[in-house]
KEDRENZA-513002 format. One record per residue: x, y, z of N, C-alpha, C in turn; residue number from 1. Coordinates in steps of 0.1 Angstrom, whole numbers, always signed. Layout:
BEGIN
ATOM;X;Y;Z;X;Y;Z;X;Y;Z;NUM
...
This chain:
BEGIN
ATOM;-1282;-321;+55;-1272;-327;+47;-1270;-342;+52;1
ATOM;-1265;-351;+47;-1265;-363;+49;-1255;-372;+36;2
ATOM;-1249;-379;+41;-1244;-391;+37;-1246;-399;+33;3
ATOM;-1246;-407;+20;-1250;-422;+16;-1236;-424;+15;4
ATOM;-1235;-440;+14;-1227;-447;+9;-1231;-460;+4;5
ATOM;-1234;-462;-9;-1242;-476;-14;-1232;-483;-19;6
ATOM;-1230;-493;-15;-1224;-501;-19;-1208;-497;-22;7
ATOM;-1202;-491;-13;-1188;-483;-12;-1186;-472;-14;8
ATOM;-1199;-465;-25;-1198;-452;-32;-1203;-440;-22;9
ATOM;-1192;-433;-23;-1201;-422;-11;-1210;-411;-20;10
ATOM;-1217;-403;-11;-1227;-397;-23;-1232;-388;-10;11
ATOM;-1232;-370;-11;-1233;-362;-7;-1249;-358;-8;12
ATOM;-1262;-357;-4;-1269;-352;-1;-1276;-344;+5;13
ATOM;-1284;-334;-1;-1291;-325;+7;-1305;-319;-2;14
ATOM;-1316;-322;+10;-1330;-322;+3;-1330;-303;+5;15
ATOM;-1337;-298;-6;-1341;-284;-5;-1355;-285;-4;16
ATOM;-1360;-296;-3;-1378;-296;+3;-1383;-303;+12;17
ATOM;-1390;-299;+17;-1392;-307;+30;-1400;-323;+33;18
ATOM;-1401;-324;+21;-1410;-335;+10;-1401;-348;+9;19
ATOM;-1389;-341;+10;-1374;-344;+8;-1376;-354;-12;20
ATOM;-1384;-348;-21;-1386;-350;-32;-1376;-345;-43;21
ATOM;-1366;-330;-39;-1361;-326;-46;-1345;-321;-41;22
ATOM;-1335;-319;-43;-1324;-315;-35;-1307;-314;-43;23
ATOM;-1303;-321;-41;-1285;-323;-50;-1282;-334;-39;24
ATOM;-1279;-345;-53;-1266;-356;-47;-1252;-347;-53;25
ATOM;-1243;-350;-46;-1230;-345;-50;-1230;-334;-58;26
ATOM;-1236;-321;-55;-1240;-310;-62;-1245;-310;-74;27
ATOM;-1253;-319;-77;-1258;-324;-92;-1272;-321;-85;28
ATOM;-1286;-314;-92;-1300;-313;-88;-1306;-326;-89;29
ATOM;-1314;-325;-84;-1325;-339;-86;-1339;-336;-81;30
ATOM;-1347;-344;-88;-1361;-342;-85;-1370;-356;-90;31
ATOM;-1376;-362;-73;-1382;-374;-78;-1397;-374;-75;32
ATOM;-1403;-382;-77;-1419;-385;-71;-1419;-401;-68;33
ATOM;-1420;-404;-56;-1425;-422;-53;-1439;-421;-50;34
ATOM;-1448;-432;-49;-1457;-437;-44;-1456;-446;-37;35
ATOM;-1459;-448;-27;-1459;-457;-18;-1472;-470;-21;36
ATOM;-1467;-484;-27;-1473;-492;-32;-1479;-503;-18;37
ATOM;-1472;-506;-12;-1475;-511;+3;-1462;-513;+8;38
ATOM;-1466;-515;+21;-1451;-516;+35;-1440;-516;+27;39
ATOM;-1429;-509;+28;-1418;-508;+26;-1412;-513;+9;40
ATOM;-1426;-513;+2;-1422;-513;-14;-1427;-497;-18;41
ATOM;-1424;-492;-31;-1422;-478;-37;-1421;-484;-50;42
ATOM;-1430;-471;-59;-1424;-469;-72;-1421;-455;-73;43
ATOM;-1406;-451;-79;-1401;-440;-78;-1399;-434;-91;44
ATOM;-1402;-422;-98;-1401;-419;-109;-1390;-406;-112;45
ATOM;-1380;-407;-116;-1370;-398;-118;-1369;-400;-132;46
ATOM;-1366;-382;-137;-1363;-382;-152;-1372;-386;-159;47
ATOM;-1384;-388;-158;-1390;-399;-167;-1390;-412;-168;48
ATOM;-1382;-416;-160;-1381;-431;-157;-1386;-441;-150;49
ATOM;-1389;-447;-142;-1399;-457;-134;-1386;-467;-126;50
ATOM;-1385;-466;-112;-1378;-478;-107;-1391;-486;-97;51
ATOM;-1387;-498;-93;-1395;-503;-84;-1388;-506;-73;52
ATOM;-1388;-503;-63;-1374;-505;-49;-1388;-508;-37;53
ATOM;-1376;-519;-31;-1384;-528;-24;-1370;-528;-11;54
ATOM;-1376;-522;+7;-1369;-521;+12;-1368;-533;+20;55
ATOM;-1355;-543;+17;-1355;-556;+21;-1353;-560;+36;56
ATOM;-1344;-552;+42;-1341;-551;+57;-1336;-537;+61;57
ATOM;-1331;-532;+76;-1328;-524;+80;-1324;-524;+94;58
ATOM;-1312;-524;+95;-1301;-521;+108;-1305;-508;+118;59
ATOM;-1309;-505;+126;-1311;-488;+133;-1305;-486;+140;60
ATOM;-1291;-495;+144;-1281;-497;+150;-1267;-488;+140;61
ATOM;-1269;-495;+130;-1259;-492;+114;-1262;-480;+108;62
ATOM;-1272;-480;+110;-1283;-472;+100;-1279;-474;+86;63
ATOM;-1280;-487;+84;-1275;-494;+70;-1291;-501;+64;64
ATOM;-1296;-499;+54;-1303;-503;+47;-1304;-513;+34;65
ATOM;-1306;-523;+34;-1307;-534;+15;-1320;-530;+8;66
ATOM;-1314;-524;-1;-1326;-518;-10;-1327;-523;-25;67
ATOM;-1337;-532;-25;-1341;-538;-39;-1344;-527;-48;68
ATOM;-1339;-525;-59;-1343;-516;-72;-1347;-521;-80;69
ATOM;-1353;-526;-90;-1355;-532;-103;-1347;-547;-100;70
ATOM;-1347;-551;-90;-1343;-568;-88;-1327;-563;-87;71
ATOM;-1321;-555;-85;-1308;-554;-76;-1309;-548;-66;72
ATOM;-1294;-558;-53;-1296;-554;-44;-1285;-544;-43;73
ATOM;-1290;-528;-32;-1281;-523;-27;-1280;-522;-10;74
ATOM;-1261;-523;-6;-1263;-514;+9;-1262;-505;+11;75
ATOM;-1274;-498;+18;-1271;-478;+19;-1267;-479;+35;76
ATOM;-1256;-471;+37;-1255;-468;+50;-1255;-453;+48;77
ATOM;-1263;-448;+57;-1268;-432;+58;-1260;-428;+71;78
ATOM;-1259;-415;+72;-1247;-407;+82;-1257;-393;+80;79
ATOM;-1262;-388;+91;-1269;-379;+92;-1265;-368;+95;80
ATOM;-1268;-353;+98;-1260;-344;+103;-1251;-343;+115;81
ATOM;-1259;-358;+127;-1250;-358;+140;-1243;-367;+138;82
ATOM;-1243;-376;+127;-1233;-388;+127;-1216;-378;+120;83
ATOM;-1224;-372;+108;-1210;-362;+102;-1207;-350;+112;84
ATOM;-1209;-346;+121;-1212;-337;+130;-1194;-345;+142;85
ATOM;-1201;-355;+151;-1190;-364;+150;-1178;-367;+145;86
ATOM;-1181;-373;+135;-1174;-376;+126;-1161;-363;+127;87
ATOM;-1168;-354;+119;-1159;-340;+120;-1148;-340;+134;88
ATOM;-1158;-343;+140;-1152;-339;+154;-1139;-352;+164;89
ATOM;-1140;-363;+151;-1131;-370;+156;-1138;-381;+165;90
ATOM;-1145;-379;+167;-1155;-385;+180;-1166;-398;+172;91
ATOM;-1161;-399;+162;-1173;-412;+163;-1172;-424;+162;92
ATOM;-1161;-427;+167;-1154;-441;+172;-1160;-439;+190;93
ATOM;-1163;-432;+195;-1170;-432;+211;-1177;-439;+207;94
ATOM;-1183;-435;+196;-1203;-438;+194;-1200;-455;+193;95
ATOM;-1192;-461;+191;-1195;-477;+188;-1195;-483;+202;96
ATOM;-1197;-492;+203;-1195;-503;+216;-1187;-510;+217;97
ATOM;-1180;-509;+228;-1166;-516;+233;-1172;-528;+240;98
ATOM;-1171;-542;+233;-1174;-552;+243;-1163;-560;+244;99
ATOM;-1165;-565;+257;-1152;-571;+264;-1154;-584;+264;100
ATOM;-1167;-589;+264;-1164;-606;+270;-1182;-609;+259;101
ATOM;-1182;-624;+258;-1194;-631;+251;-1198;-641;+265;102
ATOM;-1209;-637;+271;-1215;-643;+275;-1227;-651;+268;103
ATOM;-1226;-663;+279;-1237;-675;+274;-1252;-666;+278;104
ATOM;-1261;-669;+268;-1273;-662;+270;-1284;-674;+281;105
ATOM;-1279;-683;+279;-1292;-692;+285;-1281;-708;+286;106
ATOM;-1289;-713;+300;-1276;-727;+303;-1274;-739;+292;107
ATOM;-1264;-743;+288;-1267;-754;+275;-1251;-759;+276;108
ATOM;-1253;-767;+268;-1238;-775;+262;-1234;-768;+253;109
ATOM;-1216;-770;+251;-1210;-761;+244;-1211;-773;+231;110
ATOM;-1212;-770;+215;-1213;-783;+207;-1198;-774;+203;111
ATOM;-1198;-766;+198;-1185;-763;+189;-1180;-747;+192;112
ATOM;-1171;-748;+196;-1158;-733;+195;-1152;-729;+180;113
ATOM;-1154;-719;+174;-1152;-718;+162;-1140;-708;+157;114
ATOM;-1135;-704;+169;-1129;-693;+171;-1111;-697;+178;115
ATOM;-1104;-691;+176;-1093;-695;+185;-1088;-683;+191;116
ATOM;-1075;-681;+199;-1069;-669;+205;-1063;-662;+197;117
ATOM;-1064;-653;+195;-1058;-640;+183;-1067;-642;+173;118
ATOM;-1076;-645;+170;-1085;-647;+156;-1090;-633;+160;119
ATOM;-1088;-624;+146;-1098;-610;+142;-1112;-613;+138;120
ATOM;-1124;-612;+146;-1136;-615;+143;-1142;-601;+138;121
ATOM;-1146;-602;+129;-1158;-589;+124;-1173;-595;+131;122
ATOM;-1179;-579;+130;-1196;-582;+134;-1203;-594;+127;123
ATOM;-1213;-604;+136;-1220;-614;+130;-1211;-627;+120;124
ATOM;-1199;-624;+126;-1194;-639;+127;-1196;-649;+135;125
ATOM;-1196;-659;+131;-1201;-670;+145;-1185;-674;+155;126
ATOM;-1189;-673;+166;-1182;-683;+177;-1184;-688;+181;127
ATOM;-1194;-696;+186;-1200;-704;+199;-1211;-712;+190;128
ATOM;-1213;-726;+195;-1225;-732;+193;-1229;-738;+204;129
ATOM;-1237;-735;+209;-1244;-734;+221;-1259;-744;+222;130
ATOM;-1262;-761;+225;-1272;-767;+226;-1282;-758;+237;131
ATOM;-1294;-754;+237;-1299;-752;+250;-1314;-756;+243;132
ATOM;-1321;-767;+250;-1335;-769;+254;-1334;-778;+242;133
ATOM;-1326;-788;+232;-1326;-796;+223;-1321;-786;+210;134
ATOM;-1322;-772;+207;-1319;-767;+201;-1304;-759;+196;135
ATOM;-1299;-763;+186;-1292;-752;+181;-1288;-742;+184;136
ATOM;-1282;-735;+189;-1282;-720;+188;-1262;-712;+186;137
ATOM;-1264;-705;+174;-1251;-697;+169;-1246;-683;+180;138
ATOM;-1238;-688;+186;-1237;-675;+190;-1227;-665;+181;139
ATOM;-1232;-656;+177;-1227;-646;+168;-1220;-634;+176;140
ATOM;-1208;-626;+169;-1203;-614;+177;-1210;-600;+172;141
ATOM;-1207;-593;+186;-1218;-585;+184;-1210;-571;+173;142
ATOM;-1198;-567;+175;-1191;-561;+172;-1171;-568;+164;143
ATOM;-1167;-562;+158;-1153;-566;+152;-1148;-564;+166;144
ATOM;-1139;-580;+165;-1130;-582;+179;-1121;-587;+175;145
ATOM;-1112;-589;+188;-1098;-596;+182;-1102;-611;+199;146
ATOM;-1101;-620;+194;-1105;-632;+206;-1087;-630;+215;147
ATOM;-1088;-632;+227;-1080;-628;+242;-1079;-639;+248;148
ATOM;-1091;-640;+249;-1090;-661;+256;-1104;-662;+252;149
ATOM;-1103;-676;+259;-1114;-691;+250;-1118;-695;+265;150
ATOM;-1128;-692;+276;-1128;-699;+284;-1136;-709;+287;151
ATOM;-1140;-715;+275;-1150;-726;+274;-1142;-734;+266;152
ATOM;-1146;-751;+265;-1141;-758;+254;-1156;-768;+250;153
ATOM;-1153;-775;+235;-1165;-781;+232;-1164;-791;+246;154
ATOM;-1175;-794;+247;-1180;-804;+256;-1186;-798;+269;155
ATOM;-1182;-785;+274;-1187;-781;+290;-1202;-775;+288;156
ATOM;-1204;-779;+298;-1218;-771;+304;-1215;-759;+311;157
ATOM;-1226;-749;+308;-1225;-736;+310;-1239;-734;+311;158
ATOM;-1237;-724;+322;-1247;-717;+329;-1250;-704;+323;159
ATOM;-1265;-700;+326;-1266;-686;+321;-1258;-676;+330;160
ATOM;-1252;-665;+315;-1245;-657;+320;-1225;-656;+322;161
ATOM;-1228;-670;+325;-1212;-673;+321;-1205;-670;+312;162
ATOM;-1195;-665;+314;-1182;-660;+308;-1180;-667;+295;163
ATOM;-1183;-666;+281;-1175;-679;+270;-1163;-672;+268;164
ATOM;-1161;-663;+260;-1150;-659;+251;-1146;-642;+262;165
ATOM;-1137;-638;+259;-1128;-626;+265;-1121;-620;+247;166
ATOM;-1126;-606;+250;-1119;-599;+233;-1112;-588;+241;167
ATOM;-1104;-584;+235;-1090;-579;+237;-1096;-564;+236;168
């Protein structure tokens, strides 16, 4: 049994072959055939029909998927027996990562602070822009935070490992 959720819609699955070609979404049967055309493209044939789905990226962290169909994109986030297993059990808020602080990855100039104190940051927002070796670099959050303190400001130099930001 397993979980989708594409694009907000939840959708109940379970393969009855081990092919996993045949099964029920949401107690409704189904039965497909793909070919595997090369790396992470498919042509899938359900009903009589023909899709082309092309797997554009993939999180193994999220276990969230962008899946090209016929030139639209979808997100699948999949939830497996032990993710709903959890779940059930109340327990899968453990399973995320609690991070406390944004450390500088490597020593550089601070160019820009993007963030202030009490700002709610979700995952892969930017806070930090960080010069190191002539380059660029975004420092992005790893997880949804709420910012605690700021212990950097534009202009400082910072060393690897140093403390930038503190989340609540």
């Amino acid at each position: 049994m397993y979980k989708a959720i594409i694009n907000n819609n939840e959708f109940e699955v379970d393969f009855s072959s081990s092919d996993n070609k045949a099964g029920t979404i949401n107690n409704s049967k189904f039965e497909i055939d793909s070919i595997d055309l090369k790396e992470g493209h498919f042509n899938i044939l359900k009903n009589y029909k023909s899709y082309n789905a092309e797997i554009v990226s993939f999180d193994a962290d999220e276990k969230t998927y962008k899946i090209k169909v016929n030139g639209n994109v979808y997100t699948v986030k999949v939830k497996d027996r032990f993710d709903l297993l959890l779940q059930s059990m109340g327990m899968d808020a453990l399973a995320t990562k609690k991070v406390n602080e944004l450390k500088a990855p490597m020593p550089g100039l601070v160019l820009d602070v993007r963030v202030k104190v009490g700002d709610v940051i979700k995952k892969g927002e930017p806070l930090v822009v960080l010069e190191a070796m002539k380059m660029e670099n975004v420092l992005k959050s790893v997880a949804d935070v709420t910012i605690k303190k700021i212990a950097i400001e534009k202009g400082n130099a910072v060393e690897k490992n140093q403390v930038l930001i503190f989340f609540e």
